[in-house]
KOLKEPA-359897 format. One record per atom (N, C-alpha, C, O): residue number from 0; residue in three letters; chain; atom name; x, y, z. Coordinates in Angstrom, 2 decimals, decimal comma, always signed. Example, Ala and Ser with C-alpha at 12.3 -4.5 7.8 and 13.67 -1.06 7.14 Angstrom:
<nodes>
   i  aa ch at    east   north      up
   0 Ala  A  N  +13,19   -5,69   +7,80
   0 Ala  A CA  +12,30   -4,50   +7,80
   0 Ala  A  C  +13,20   -3,30   +7,80
   0 Ala  A  O  +14,24   -3,32   +8,46
   1 Ser  A  N  +12,85   -2,25   +7,08
   1 Ser  A CA  +13,67   -1,06   +7,14
   1 Ser  A  C  +12,90   +0,03   +7,87
   1 Ser  A  O  +13,41   +1,14   +8,04
</nodes>
This chain:
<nodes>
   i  aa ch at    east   north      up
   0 Unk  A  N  +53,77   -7,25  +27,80
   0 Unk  A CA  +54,56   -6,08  +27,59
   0 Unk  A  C  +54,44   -5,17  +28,80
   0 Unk  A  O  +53,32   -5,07  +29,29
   1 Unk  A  N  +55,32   -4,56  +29,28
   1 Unk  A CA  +55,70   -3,67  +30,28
   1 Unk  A  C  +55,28   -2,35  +30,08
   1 Unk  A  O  +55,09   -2,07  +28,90
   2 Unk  A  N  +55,05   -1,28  +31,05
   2 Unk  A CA  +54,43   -0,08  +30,80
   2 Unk  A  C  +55,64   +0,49  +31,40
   2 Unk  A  O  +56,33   -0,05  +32,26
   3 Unk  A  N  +55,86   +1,78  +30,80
   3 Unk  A CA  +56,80   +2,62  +31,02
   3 Unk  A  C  +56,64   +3,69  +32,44
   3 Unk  A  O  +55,75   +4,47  +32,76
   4 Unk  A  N  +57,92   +3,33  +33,08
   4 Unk  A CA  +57,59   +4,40  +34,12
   4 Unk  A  C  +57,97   +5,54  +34,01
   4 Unk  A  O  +59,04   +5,83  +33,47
   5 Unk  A  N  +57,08   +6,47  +34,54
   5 Unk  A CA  +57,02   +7,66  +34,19
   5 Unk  A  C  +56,53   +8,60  +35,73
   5 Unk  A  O  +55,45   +9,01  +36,17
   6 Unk  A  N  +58,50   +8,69  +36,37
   6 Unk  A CA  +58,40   +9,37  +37,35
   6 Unk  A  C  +59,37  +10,75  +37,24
   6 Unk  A  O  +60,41  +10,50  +36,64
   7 Unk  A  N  +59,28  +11,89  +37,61
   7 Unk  A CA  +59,87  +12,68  +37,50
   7 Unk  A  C  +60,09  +12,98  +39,12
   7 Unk  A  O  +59,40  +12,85  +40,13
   8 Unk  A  N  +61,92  +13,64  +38,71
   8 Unk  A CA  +62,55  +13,75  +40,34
   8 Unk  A  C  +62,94  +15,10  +40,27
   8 Unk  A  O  +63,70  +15,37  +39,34
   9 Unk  A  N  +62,53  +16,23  +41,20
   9 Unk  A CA  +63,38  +17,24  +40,85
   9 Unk  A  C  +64,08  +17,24  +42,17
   9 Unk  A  O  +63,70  +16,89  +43,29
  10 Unk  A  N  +65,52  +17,87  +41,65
  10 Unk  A CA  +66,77  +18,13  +42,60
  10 Unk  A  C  +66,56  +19,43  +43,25
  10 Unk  A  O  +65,98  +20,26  +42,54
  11 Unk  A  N  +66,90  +19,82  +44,47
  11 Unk  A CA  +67,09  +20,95  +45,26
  11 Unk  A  C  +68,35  +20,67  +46,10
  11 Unk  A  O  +68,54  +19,74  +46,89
  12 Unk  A  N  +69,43  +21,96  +45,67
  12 Unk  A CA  +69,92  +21,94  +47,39
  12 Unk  A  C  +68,84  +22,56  +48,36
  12 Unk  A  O  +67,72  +22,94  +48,04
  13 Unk  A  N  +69,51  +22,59  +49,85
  13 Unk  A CA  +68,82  +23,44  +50,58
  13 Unk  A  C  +69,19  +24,42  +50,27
  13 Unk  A  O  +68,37  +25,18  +50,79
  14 Unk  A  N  +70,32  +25,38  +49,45
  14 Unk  A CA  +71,20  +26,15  +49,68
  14 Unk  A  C  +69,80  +27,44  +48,45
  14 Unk  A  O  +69,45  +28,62  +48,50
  15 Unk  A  N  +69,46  +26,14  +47,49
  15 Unk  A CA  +69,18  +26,84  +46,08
  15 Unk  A  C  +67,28  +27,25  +46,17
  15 Unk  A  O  +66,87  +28,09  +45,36
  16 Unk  A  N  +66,37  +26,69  +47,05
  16 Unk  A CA  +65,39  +26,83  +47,66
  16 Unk  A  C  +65,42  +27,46  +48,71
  16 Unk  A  O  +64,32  +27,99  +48,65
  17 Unk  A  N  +65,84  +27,79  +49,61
  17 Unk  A CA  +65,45  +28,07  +51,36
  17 Unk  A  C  +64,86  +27,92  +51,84
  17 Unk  A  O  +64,58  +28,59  +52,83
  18 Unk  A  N  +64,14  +26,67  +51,36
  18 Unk  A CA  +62,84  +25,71  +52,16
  18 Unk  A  C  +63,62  +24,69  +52,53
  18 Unk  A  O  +63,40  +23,61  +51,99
  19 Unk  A  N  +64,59  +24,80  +53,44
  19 Unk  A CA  +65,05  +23,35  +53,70
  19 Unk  A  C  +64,48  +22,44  +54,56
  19 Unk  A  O  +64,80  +21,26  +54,60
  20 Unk  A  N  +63,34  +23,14  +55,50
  20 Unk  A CA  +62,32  +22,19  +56,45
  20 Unk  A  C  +61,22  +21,63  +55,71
  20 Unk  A  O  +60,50  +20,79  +56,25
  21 Unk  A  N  +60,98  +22,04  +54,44
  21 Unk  A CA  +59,80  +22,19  +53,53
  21 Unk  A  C  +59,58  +20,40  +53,18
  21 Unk  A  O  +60,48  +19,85  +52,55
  22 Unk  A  N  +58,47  +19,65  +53,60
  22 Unk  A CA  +58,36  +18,57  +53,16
  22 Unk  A  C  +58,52  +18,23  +51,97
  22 Unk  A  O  +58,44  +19,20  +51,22
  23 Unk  A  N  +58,87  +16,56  +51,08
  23 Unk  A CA  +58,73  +16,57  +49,62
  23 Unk  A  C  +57,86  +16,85  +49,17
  23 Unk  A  O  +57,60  +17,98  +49,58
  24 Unk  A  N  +56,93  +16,42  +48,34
  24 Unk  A CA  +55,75  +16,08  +47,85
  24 Unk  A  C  +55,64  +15,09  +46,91
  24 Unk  A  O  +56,78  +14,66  +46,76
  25 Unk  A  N  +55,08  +14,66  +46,38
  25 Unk  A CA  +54,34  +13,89  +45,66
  25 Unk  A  C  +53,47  +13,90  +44,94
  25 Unk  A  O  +52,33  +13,69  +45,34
  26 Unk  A  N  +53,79  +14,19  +43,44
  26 Unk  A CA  +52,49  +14,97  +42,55
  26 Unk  A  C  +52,24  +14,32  +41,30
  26 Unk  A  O  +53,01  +14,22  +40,34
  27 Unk  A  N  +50,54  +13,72  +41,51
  27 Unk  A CA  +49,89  +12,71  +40,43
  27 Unk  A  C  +49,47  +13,75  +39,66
  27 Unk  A  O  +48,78  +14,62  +40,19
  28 Unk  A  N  +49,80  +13,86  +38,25
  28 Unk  A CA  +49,75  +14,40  +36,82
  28 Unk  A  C  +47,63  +13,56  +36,10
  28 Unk  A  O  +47,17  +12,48  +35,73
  29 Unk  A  N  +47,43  +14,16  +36,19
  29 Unk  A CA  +45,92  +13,51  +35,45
  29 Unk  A  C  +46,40  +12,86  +34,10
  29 Unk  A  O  +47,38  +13,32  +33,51
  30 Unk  A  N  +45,86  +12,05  +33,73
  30 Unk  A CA  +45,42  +11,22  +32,53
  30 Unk  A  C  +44,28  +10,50  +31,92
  30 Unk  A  O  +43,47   +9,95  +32,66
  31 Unk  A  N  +44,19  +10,46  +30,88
  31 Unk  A CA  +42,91   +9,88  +30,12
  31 Unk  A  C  +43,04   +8,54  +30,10
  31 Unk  A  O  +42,03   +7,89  +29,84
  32 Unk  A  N  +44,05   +7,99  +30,33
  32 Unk  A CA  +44,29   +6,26  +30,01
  32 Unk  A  C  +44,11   +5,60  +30,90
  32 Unk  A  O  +44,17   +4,39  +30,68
  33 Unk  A  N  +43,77   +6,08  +32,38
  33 Unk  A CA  +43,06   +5,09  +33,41
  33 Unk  A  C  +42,04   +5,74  +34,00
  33 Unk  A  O  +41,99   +6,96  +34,17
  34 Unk  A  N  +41,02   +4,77  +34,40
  34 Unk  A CA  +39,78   +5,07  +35,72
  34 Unk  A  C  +39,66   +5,52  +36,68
  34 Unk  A  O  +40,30   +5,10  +37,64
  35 Unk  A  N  +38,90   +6,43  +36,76
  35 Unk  A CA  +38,88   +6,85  +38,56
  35 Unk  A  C  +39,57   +5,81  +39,40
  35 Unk  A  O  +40,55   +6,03  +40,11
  36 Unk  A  N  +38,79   +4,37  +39,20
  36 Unk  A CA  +38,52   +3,28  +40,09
  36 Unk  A  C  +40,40   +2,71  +40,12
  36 Unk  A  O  +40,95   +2,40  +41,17
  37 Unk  A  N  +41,04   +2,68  +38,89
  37 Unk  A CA  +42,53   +2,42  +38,64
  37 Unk  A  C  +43,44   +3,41  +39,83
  37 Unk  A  O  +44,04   +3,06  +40,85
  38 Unk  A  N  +43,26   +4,78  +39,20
  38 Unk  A CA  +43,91   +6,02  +40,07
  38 Unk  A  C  +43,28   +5,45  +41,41
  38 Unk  A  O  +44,21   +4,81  +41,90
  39 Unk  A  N  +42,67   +5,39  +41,89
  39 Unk  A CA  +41,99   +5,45  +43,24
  39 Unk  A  C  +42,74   +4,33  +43,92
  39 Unk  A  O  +43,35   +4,62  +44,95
  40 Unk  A  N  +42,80   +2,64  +43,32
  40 Unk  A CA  +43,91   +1,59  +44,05
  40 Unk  A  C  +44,95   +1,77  +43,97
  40 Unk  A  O  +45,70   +1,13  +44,71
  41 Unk  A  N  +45,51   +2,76  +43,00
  41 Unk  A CA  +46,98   +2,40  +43,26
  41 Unk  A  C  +47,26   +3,55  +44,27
  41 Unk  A  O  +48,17   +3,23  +45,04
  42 Unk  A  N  +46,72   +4,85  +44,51
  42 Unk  A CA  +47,06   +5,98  +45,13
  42 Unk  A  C  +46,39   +4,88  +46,85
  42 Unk  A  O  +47,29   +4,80  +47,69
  43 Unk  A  N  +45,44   +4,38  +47,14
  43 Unk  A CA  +45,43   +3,91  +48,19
  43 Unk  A  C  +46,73   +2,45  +48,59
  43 Unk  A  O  +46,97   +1,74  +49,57
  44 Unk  A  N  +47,16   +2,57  +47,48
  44 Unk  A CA  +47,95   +1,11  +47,63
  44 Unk  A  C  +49,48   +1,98  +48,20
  44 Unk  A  O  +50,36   +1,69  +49,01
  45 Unk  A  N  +49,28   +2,90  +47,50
  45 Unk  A CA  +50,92   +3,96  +47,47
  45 Unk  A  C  +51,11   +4,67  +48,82
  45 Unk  A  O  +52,19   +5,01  +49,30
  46 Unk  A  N  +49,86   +4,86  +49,36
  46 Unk  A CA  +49,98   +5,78  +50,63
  46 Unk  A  C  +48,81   +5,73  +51,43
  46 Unk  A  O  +48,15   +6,66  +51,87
  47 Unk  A  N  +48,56   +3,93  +51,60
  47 Unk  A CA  +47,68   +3,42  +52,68
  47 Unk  A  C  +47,00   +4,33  +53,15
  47 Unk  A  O  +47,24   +4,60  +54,33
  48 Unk  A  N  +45,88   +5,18  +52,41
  48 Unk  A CA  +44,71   +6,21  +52,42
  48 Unk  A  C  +43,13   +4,73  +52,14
  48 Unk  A  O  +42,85   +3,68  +51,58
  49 Unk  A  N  +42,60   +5,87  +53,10
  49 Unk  A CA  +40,88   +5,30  +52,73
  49 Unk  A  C  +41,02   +6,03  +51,68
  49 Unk  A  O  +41,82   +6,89  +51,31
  50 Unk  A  N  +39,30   +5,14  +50,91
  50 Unk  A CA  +39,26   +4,88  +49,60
  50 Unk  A  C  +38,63   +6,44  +49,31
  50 Unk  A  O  +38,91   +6,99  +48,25
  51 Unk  A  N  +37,70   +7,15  +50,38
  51 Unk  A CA  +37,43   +8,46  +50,69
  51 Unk  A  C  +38,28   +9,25  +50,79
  51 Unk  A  O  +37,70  +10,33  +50,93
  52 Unk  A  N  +39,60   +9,45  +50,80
  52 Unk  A CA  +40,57  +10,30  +50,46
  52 Unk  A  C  +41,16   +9,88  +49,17
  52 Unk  A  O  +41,46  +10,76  +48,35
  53 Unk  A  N  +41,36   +8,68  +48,91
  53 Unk  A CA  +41,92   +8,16  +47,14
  53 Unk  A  C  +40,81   +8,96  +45,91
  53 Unk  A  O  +41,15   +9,14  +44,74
  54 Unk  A  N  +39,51   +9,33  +46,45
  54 Unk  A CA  +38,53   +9,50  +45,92
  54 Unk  A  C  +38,70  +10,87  +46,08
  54 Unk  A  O  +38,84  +11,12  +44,88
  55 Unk  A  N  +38,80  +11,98  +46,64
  55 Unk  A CA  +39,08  +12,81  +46,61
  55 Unk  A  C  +40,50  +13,56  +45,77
  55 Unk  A  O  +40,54  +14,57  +45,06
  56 Unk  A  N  +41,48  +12,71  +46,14
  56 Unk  A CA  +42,81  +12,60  +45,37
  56 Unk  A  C  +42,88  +12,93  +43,47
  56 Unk  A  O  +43,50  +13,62  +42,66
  57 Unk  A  N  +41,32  +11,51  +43,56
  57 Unk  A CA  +41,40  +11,26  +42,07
  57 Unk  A  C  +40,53  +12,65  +41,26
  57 Unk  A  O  +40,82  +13,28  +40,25
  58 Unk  A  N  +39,38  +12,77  +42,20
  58 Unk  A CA  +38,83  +13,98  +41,23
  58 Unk  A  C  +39,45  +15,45  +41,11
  58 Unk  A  O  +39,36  +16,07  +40,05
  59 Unk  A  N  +40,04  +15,96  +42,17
  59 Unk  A CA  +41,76  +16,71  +42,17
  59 Unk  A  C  +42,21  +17,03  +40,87
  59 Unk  A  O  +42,10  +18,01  +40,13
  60 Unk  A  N  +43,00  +15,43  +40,78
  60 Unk  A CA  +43,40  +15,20  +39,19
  60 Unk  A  C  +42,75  +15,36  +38,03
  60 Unk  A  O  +43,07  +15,76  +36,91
  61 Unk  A  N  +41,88  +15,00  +38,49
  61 Unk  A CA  +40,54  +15,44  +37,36
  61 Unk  A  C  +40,20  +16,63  +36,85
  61 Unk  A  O  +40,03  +16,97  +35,68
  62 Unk  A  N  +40,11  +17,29  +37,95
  62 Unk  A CA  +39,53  +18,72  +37,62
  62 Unk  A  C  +40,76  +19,98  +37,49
  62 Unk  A  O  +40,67  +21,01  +36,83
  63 Unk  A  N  +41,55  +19,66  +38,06
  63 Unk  A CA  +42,85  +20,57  +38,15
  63 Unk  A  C  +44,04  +20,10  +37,38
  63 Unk  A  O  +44,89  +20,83  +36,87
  64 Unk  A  N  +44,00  +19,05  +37,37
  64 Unk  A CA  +44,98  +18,39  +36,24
  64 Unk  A  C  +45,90  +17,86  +36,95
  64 Unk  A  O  +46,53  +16,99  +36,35
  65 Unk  A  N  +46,35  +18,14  +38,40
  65 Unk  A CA  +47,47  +17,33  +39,42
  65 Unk  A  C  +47,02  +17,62  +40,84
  65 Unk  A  O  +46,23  +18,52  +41,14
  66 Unk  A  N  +47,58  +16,80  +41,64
  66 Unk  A CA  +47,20  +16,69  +42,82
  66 Unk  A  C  +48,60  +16,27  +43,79
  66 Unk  A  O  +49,57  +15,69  +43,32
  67 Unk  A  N  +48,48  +16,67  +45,10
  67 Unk  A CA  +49,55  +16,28  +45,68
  67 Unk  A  C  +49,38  +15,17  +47,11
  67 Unk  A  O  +49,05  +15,43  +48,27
  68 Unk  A  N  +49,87  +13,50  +46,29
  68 Unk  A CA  +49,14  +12,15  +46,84
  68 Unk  A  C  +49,85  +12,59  +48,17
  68 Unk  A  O  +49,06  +12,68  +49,11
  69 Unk  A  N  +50,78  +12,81  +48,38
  69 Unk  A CA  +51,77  +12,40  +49,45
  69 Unk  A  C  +52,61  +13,80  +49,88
  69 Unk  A  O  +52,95  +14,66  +49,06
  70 Unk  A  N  +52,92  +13,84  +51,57
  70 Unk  A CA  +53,92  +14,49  +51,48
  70 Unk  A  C  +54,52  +14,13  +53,01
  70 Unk  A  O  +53,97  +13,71  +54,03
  71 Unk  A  N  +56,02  +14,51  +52,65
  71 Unk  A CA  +56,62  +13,76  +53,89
  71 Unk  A  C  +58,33  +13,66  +53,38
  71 Unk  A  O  +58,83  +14,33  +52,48
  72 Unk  A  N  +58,96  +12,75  +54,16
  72 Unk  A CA  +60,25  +12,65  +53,99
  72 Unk  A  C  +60,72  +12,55  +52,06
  72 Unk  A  O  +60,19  +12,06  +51,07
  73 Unk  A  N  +61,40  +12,97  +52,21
  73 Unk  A CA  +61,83  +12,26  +50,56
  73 Unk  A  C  +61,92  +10,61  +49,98
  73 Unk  A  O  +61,48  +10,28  +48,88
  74 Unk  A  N  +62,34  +10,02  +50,58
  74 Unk  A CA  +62,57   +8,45  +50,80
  74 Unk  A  C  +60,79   +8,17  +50,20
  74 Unk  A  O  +60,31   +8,05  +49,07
  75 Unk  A  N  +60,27   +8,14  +51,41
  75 Unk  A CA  +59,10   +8,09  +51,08
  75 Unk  A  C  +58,20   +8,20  +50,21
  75 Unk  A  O  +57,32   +7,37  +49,94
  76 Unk  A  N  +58,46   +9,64  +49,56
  76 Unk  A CA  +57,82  +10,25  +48,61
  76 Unk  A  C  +58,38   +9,58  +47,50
  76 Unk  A  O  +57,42   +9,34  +46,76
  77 Unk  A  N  +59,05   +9,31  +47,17
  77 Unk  A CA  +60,36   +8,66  +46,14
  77 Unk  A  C  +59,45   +7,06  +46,06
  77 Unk  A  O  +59,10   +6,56  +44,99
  78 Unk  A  N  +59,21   +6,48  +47,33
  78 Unk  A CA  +58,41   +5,21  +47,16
  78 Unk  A  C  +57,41   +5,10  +46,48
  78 Unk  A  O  +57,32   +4,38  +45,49
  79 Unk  A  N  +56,00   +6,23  +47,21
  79 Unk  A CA  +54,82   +6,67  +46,46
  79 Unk  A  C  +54,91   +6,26  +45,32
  79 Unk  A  O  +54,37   +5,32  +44,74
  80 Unk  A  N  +56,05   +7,46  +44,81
  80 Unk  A CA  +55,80   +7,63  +43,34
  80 Unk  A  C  +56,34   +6,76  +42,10
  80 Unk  A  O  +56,23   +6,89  +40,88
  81 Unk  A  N  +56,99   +5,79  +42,94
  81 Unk  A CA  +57,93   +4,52  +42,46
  81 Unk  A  C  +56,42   +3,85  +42,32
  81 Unk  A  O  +56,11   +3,66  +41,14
  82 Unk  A  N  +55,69   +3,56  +43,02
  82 Unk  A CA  +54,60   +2,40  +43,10
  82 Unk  A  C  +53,36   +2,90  +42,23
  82 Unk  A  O  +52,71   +2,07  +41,60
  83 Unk  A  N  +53,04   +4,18  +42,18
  83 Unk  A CA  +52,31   +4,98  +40,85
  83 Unk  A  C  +52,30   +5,06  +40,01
  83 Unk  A  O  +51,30   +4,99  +39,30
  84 Unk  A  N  +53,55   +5,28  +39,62
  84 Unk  A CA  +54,53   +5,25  +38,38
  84 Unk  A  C  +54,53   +4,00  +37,80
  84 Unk  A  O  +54,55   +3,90  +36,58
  85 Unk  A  N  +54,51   +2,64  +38,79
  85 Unk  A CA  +54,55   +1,55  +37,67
  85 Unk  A  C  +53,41   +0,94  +36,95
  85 Unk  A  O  +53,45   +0,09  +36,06
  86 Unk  A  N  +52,43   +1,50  +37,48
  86 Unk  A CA  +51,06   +1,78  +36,54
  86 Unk  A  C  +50,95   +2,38  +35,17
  86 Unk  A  O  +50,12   +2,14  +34,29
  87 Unk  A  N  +52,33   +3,50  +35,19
  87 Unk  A CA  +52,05   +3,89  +34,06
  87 Unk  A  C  +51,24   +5,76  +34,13
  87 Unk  A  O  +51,01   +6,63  +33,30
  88 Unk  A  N  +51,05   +5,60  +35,75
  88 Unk  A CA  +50,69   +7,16  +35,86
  88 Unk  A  C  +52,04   +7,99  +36,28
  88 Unk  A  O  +53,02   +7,57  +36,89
  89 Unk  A  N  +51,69   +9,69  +35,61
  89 Unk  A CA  +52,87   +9,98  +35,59
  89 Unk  A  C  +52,75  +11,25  +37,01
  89 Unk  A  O  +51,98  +12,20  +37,09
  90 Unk  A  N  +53,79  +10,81  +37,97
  90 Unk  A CA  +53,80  +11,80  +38,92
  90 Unk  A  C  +55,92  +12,65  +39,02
  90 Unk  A  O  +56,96  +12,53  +38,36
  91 Unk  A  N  +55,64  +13,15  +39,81
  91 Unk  A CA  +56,68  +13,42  +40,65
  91 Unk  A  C  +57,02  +13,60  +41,92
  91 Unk  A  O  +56,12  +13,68  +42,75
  92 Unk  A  N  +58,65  +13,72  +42,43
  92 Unk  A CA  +58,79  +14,16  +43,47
  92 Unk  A  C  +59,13  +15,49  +43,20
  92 Unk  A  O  +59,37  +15,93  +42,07
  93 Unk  A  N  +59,15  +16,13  +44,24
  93 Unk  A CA  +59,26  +17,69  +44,10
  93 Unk  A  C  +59,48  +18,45  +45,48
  93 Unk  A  O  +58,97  +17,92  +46,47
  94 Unk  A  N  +60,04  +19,39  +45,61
  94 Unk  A CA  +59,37  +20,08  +47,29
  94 Unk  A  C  +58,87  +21,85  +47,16
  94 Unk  A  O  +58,42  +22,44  +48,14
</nodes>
C-alpha cells in the first residue's frame, strides 16, 4: 500500500508579495510517525546535505515543529519537497 503525499504549494504573484527576489523555501512540518534516523535520509537524500546538517534539520523539527530543508529556485524546492513528501512527511513550498 502506498503512502499519501502530503505536499503543500503556496502561490504568489510577485505583484501580491513584493519579495520578488525572495528565494522559495522548503518547509518540513514535524511528525510523530517517523525517526530522527527516517527524517534525517530522506532530508539528506532531498538536498544532498551531510548527515550533520540532516541532523540538525531534524531536531529543528523537533523542537519547533518546522524547519526550512531547502531554499533556492522554485523548481528545485518543488523537487525537495516532491522527494519528502513521498515518505509521507508533510512539507511545503512557500517563499
Amino acid at each position: 500500500m502506498g503512502r499519501a503525499l502530503s505536499v503543500e504549494r503556496e502561490e504568489r504573484t510577485e505583484a501580491d508579495d513584493g519579495f520578488a527576489d525572495d528565494p522559495w523555501k522548503t518547509i518540513l512540518f514535524n511528525c510523530d510517525c517517523h525517526s530522527f534516523d527516517e527524517v534525517e535520509r530522506v532530508v539528506m537524500k532531498a538536498t544532498r546535505c551531510s548527515l550533520s546538517h540532516a541532523r540538525r534539520i531534524s531536531h529543528e523539527v523537533h523542537t519547533r515543529g518546522s524547519a526550512v530543508v531547502y531554499d533556492g529556485p522554485k523548481e528545485r524546492c518543488e523537487t525537495v519537497a516532491d522527494v519528502i513528501g513521498a515518505v509521507g512527511l508533510r512539507v511545503m513550498v512557500a517563499r
